[in-house]
MDTraj code that builds the backbone (N, CA, C; nanometers):
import mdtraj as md
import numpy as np

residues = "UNK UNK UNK UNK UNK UNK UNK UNK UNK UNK UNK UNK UNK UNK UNK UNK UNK UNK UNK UNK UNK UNK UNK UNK UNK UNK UNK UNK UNK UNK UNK UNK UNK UNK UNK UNK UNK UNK UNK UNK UNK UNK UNK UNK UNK UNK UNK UNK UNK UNK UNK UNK UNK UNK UNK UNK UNK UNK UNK UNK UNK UNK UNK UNK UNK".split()
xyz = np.array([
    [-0.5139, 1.3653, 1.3606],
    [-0.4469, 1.4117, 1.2398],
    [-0.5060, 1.3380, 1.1195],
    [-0.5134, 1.4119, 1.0147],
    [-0.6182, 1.3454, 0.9064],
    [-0.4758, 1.2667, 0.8048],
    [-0.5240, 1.1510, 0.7644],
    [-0.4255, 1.0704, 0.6981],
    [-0.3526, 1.1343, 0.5998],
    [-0.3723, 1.1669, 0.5451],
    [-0.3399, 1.2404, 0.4380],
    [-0.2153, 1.3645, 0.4634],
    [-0.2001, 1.4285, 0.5602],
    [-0.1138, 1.4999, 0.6031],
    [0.0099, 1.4154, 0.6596],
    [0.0036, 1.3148, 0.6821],
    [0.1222, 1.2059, 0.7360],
    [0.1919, 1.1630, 0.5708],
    [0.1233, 1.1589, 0.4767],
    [0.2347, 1.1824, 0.3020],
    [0.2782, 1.2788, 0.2567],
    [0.3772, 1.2206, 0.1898],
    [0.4632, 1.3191, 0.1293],
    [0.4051, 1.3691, -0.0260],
    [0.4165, 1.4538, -0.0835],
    [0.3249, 1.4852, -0.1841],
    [0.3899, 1.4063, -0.3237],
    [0.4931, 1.3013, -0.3212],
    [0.4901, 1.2166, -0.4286],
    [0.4201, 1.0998, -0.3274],
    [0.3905, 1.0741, -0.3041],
    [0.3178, 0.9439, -0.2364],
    [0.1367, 1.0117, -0.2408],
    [0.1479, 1.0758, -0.2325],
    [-0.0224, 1.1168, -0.2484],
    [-0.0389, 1.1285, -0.3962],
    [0.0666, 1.1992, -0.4890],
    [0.0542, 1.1948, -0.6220],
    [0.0161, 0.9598, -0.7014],
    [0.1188, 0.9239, -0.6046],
    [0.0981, 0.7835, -0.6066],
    [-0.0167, 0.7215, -0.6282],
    [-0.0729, 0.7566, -0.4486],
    [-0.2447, 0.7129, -0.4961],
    [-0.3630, 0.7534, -0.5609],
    [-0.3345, 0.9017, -0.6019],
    [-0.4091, 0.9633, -0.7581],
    [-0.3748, 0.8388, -0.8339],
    [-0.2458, 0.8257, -0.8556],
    [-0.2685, 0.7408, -0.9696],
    [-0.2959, 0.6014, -0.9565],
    [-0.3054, 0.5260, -0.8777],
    [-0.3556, 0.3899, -0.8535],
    [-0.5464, 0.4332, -0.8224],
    [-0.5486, 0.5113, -0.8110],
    [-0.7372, 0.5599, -0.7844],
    [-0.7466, 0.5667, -0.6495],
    [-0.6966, 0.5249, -0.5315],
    [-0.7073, 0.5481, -0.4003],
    [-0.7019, 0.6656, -0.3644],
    [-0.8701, 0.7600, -0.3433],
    [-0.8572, 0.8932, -0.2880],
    [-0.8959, 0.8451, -0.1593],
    [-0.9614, 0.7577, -0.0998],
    [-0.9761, 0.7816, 0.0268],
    [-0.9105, 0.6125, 0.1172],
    [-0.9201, 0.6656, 0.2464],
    [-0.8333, 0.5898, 0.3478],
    [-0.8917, 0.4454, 0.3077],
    [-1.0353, 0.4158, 0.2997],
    [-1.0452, 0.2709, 0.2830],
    [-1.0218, 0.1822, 0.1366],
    [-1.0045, 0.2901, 0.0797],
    [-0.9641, 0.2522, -0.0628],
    [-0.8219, 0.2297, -0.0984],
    [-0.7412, 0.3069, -0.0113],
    [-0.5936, 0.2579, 0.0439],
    [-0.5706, 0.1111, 0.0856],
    [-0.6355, 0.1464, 0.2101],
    [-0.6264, 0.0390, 0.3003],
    [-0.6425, -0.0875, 0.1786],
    [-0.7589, -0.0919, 0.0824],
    [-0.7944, -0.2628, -0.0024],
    [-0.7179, -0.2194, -0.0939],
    [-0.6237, -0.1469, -0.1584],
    [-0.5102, -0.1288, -0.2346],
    [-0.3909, -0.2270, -0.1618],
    [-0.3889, -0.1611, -0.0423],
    [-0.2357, -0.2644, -0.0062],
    [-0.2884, -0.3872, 0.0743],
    [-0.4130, -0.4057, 0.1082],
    [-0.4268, -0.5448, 0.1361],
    [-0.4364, -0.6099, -0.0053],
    [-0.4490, -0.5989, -0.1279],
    [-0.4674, -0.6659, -0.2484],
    [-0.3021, -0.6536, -0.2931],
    [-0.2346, -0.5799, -0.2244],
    [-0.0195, -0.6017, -0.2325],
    [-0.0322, -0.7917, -0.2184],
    [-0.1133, -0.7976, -0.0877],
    [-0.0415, -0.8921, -0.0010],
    [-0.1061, -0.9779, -0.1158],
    [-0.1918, -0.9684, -0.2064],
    [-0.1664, -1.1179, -0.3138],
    [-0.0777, -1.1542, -0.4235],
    [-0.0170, -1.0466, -0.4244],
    [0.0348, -0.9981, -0.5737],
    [0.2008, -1.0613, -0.5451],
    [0.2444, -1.1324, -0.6630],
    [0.3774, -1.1615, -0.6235],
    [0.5242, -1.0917, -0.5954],
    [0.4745, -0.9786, -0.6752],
    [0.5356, -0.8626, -0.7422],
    [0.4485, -0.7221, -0.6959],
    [0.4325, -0.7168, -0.5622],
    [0.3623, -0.5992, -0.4935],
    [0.4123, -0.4462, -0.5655],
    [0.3125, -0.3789, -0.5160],
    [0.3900, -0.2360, -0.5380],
    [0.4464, -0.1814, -0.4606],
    [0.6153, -0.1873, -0.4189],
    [0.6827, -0.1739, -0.3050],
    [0.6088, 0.0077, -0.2340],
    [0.5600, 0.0661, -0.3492],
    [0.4854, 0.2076, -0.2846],
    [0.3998, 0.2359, -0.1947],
    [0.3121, 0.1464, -0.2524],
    [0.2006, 0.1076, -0.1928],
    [0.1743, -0.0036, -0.0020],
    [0.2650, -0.0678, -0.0332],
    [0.3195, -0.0951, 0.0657],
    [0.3895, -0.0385, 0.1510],
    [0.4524, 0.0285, 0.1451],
    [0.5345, 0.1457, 0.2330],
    [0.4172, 0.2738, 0.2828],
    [0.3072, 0.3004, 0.1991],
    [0.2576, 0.3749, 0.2188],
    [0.1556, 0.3723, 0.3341],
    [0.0790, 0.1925, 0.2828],
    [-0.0226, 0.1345, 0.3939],
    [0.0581, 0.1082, 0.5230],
    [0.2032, 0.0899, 0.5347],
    [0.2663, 0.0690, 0.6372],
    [0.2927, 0.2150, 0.7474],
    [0.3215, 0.2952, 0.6525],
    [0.3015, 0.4676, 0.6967],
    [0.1902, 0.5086, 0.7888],
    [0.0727, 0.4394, 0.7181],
    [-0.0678, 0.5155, 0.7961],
    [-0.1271, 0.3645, 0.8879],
    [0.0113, 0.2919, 0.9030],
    [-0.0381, 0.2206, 1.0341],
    [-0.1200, 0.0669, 1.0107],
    [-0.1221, 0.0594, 0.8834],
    [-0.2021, -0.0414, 0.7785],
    [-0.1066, -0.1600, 0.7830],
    [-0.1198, -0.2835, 0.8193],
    [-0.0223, -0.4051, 0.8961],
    [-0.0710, -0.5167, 0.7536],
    [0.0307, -0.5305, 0.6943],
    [0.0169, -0.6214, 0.5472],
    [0.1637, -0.7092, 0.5451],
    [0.0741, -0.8592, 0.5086],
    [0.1826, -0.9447, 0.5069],
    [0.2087, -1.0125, 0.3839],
    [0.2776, -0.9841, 0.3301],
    [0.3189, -1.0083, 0.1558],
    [0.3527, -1.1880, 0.1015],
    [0.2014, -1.2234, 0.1833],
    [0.2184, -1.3474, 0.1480],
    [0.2325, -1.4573, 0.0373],
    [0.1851, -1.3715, -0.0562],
    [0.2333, -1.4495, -0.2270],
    [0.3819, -1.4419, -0.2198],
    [0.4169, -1.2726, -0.1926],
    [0.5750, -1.2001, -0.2310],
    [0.6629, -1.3328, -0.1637],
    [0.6244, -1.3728, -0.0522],
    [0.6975, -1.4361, 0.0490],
    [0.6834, -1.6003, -0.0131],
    [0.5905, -1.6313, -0.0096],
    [0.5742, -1.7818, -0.0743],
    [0.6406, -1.8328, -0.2016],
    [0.6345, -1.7060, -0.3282],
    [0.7284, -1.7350, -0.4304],
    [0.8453, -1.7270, -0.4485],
    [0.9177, -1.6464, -0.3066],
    [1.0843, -1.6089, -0.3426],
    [1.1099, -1.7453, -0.2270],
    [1.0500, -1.7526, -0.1621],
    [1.0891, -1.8963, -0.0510],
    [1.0756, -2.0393, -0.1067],
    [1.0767, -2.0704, -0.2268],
    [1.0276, -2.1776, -0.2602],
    [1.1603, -2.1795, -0.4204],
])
top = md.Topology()
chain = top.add_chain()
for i, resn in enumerate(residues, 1):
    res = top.add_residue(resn, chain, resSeq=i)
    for name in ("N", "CA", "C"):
        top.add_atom(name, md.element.get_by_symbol(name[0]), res)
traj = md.Trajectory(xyz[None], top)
């Protein structure tokens, strides 16, 4: 099944707008979540959707401290 058919068409409208047209450009979209303190909860949900395993380690380090 091609990735893209597993979103919903506001979540594909999503990555139009962040520039992610294709899967590996996704994929370094939500691995670059996991630096950000303040992720894009979308983007994250989305890489988590197509199976994409991200650990929100800034997100996690600044609210734990």
């Amino acid at each position: 099944m091609q990735w893209r058919k597993k979103l919903t068409k506001k979540e594909k409208q999503h990555l139009r707008e962040t520039g992610a047209t294709t899967l590996e450009q996704v994929r370094e979209n939500v691995l670059y979540q996991s630096t950000n303190r303040f992720p894009c909860w979308e983007c994250v949900k989305i890489g988590r959707k197509l199976g994409i395993s991200v650990e929100l380690t800034a997100f996690h380090s600044y609210h734990s401290s």
